[in-house]
TORSEGU-653962 format. One record per residue (C-alpha): residue in one letter; z, y negated, x negated. Coordinates in steps of 0.2 Angstrom, whole numbers, padded with zeros to 4 digits, always signed. Layout:
BEGIN
aZYX ...
***
This chain:
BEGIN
x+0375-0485-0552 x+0385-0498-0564 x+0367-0500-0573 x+0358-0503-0558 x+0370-0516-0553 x+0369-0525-0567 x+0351-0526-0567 x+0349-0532-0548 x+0354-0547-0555 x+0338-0557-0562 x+0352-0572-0570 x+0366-0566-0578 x+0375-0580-0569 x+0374-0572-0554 x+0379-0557-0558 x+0398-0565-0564 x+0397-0575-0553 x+0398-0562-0538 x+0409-0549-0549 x+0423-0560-0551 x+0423-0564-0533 x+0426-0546-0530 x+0440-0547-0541 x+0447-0561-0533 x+0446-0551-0516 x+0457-0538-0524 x+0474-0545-0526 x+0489-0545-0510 x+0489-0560-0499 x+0470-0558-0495 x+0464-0554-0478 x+0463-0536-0475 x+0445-0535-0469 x+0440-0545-0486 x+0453-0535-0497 x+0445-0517-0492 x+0430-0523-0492 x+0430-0528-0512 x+0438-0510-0514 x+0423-0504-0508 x+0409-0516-0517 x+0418-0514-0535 x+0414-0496-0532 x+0397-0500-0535 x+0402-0512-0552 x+0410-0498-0558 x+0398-0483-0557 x+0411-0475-0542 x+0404-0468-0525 x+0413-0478-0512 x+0414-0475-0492 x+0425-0484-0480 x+0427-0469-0466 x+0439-0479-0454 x+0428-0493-0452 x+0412-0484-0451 x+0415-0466-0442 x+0434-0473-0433 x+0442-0461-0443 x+0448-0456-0458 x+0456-0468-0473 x+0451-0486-0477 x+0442-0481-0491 x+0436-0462-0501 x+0431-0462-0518 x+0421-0451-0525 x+0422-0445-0543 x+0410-0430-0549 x+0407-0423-0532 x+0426-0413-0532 x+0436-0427-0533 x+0442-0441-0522 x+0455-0454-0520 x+0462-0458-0503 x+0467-0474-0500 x+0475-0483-0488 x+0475-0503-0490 x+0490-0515-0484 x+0484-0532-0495 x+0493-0543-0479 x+0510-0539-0480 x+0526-0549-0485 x+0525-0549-0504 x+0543-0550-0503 x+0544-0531-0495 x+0555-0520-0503 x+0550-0506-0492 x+0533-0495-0486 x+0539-0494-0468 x+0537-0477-0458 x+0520-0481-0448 x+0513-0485-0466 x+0516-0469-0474 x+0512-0462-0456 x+0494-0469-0460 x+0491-0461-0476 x+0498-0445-0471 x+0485-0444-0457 x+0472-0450-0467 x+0476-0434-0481 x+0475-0422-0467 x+0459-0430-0460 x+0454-0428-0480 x+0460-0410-0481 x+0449-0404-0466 x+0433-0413-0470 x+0432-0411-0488 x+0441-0393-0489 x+0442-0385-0506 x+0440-0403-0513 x+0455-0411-0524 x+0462-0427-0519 x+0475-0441-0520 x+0484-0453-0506 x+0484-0469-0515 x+0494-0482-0507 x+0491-0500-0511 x+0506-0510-0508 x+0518-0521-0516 x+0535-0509-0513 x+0539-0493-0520 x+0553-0488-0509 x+0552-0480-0494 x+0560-0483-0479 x+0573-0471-0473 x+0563-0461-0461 x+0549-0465-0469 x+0538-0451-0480 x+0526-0447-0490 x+0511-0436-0498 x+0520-0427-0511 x+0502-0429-0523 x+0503-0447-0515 x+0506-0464-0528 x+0506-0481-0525 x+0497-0494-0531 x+0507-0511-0533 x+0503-0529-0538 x+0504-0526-0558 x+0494-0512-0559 x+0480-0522-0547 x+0483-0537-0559 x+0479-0524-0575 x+0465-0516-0563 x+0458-0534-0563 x+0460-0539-0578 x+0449-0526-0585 x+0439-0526-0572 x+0433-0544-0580 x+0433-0538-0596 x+0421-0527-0593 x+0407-0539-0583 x+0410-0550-0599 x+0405-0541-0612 x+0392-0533-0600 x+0384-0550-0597 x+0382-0554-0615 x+0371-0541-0617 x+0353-0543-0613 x+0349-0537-0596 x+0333-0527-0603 x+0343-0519-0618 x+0356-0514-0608 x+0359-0496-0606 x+0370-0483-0598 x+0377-0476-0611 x+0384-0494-0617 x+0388-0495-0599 x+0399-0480-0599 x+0406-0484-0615 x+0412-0500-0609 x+0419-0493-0593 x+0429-0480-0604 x+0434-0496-0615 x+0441-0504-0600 x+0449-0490-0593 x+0437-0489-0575 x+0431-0473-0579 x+0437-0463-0562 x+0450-0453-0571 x+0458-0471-0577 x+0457-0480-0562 x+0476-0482-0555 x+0480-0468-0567 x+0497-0479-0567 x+0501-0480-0549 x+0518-0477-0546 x+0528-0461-0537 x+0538-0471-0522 x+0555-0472-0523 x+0567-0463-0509 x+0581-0472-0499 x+0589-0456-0494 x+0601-0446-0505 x+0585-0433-0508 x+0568-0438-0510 x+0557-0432-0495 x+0538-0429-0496 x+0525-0419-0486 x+0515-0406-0493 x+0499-0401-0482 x+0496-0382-0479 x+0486-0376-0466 x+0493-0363-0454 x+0484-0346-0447 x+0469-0353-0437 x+0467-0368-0450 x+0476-0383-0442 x+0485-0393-0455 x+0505-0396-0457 x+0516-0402-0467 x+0531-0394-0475 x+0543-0406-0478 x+0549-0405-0497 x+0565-0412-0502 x+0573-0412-0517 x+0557-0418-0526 
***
């Protein structure tokens, strides 16, 4: 997919040109249709299989990535929020629990993670969280960029009919956008109660989904 990306572009020109303004979509302060909508199109930059369920099917998180076919990353987006925040408030975490347990009934037997991108860690008081859940905040979307431009520049000085995938995938492992790198640094949030508290799904005796909550973490 990275490869055919690359070579849509007749001028190499264009095809900086349009993957930095991807990048420059992912950063907090951008408009939330804009910034989920970059999450989605540096999928295909990448060599990741992107859907936005919410949007499309009116359900589901704001974007699933797909890794080899058993994998995924859930991810819920909040790009408009005060920068400031110190907290994820309750109806935020609230968002991403639903969307794990939308994950865990369509894709069961699948493994996943709730990523959360926002610029706090903490979480309110009554607030929780997945307990496989991690944040993604503004440095690590700085780093993710930042390789991410890497990446398209040593990519666009080779010449579009030489290129091939294995160089592709050598650069994506180079960068660190290999699926497995992707946000591998996101953060565990950070409790404001005395005891951490998480959810853990498990599915009860005619298969709906619950939570247990976990404290103690």
């Amino acid at each position: 997919m990275a490869l055919r990306y690359r070579v849509s572009f007749d001028n190499v020109n264009d095809f900086v040109t349009e993957s930095n303004a991807v990048c420059d979509r992912l950063a907090f302060g951008i408009d939330a249709e804009l910034f989920e909508q970059a999450l989605n199109d540096v999928a295909g930059i990448i060599d990741v299989s992107s859907t936005r369920p919410e949007k499309t099917i009116g359900k589901g998180p704001d974007g699933l990535r797909m890794g080899d076919g058993s994998r995924f990353l859930i991810i819920e987006a909040k790009s408009e929020v005060d920068l400031d925040r110190d907290e994820l408030h309750k109806s935020e975490t609230e968002q991403l629990l639903h969307s794990w347990e939308w994950f865990t009934q369509e894709y069961k037997g699948k493994a996943g993670r709730p990523l959360s991108f926002h610029p706090a860690t903490k979480l309110a008081r009554e607030a929780v969280f997945p307990e496989e859940g991690r944040i993604v905040t503004s440095d690590i979307l700085t780093a993710f960029r930042t390789s991410l431009r890497g990446y398209v520049s040593v990519v666009a000085g080779i010449e579009r009919g030489a290129l091939t995938q294995r160089q592709i995938n050598e650069q994506l492992q180079a960068n660190g956008l290999l699926f497995d790198q992707c946000f591998a640094g996101a953060k565990k949030p950070k409790s404001s109660r005395s005891e951490s508290s998480y959810f853990r799904p498990c599915v009860d005796h005619v298969g709906r989904v619950t939570y247990n909550e976990n404290l103690g973490v």
